[in-house]
N, C-alpha and C positions, 0 to 999 in steps of 0.2 A: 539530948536524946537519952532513952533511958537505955533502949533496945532495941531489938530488930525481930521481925513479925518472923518465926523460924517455918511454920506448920497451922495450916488451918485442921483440924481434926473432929470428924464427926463418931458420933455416937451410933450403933448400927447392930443388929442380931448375929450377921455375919461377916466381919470386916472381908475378904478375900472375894466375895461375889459382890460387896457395894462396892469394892475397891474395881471389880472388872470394869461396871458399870461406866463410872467415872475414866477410867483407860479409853474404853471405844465411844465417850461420850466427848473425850476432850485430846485425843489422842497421844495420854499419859503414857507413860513410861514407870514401872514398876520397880520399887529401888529391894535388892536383895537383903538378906534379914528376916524378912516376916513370919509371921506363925501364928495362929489360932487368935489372939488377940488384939495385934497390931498390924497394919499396913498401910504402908505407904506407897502413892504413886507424886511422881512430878511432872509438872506443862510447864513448860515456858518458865523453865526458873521458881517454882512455885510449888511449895509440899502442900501435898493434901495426901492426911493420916487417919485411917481407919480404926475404927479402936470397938472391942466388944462389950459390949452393954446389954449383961445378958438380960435384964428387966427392961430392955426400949420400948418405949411407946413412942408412937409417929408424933409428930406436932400436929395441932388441930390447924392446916389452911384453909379459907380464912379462918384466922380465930373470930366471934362477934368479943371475945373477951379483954381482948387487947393484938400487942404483937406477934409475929412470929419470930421474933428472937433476931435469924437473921436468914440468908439465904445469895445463892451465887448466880453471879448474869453471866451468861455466856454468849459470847458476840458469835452471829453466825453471820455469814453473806445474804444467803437464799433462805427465809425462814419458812417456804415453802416444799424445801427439799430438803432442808434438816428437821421438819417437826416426822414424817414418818420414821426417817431415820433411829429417831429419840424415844418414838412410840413403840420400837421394834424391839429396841432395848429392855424396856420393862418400865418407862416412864408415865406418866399419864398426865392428860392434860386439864388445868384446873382451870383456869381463864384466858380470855382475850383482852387483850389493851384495848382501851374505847378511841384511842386515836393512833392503834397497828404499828407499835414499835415495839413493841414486847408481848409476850408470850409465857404465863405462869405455869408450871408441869412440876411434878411430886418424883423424885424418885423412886425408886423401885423398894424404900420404904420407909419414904411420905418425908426427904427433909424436902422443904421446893426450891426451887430452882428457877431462872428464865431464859429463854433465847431472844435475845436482840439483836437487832437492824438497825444499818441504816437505812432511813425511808428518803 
């Protein structure tokens, strides 16, 4: 082993309002420290770090040109009672699964994201 994975960290115009986002998307917890450029919240043992990039551009989902780089699946129960939830938030939704176990949706600006089920 070389190392240990500390912080997943997304690029974003506002970190403090994508960082909300992510709090009442995954019911994070907000770690003290932050300020204009950085923040971080943690779930379940897991940093996820906000960081400002004042020239962001969203990712093209899909792209027709290749990947999307990468993106987070988020296990729900009920993905019929979590997709308004996520909608209310400032998400949007990008595709349906062709066989209903996932659910593709952009943040509030545009990394994507999925909510998964078990069917």
């Amino acid at each position: 082993m070389v190392g240990q994975l500390r912080s997943v960290v997304l690029d974003c115009p506002n970190p403090s309002e994508l960082a909300s986002f992510y709090e009442e998307l995954l019911g994070a917890e907000r770690l003290p420290g932050d300020d204009d450029t950085w923040v971080v919240i943690v779930t379940g043992g897991t940093r996820i770090a906000f960081q400002l990039a004042p020239e962001y551009q969203p990712p093209t989902f899909p792209d027709p040109r290749g990947s999307q780089q990468f993106h987070l699946d988020v296990l729900v129960e009920d993905v019929e009672e979590a997709e308004p939830k996520v909608l209310e938030l400032g998400a949007k939704l990008v595709s349906k699964d062709n066989d209903d176990t996932f659910r593709v949706y952009t943040d509030p600006v545009g990394h994507p994201f999925c909510l998964m089920w078990l069917s």
